[in-house]
C-alpha positions, 0 to 999 in steps of 0.5 A: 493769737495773742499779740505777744505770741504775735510777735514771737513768732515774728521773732522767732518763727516756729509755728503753732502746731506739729505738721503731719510728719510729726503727727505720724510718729505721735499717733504711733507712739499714742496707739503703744502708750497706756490710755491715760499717758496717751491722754495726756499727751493728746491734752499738752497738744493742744497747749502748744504755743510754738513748734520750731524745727532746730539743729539743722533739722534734726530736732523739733522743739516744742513750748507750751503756754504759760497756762497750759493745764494739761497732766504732766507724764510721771518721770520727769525727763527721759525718752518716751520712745524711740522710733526706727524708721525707714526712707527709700535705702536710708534708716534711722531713728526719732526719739520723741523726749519729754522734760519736766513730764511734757513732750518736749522735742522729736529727736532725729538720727539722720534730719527729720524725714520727708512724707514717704518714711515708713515706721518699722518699730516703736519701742516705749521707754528705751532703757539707753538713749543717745540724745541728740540735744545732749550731743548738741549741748555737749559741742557747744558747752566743751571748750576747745582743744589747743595743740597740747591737747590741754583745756584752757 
């Protein structure tokens, strides 16, 4: 590791790679996908630069190198697939969601699950996503409301 990703990751934390929750669910998403958009991915893995877990753990957000070379997905930005799966009595869903044709973040339902989840359906390229970041940013971005219910 280069010295200024060094101190990134002093500053910022994250690590390198996805662990083996989220190597689960990209190896299931990876068995559903075409070969040659499963290769790509396969190839931007191994461009990471740096995983970090955010939004109170429902979401893990990836970066790559400045130099990554890997294929890029057709699309732009949209879901790659949406997940449902179940812990002990609890379900919910991961959404996988690429931006600019890279896997970019692992979106969570209900926080990211522990080792014992269970994956009960892959859907690829769901036509409607609620996105968790778009939530996220939506909280942070609306101003609040005042007593008269008008923005100020």
């Amino acid at each position: 590791m280069n010295l200024g990703r060094l101190v990134k990751r002093l500053v910022h934390g994250g690590s390198s790679h996805l662990d083996g929750i989220e190597m689960e669910v990209v190896e299931a998403v990876l068995a559903q996908l075409p070969e040659q958009e499963s290769q790509a991915i396969r190839m931007q893995l191994e461009d990471l630069e740096t995983v970090q877990k955010a939004a109170g753990n429902r979401m893990v957000c990836m970066w790559y190198r400045g130099s990554a070379r890997s294929p890029l997905l057709e699309g732009g930005e949209f879901c790659l697939a949406r997940l449902r799966i179940a812990e002990e009595k609890v379900t919910g869903t991961i959404q996988l969601m690429v931006h600019r044709g890279r896997l970019q973040s692992f979106e969570y339902s209900r926080g990211r699950p522990g080792p014992d989840f269970t994956i009960r359906s892959v859907e690829i390229r769901p036509a409607k996503v609620a996105s968790v970041a778009a939530a996220i940013d939506r909280l942070e971005h609306d101003e609040p409301n005042d007593d008269s219910g008008n923005h100020s």
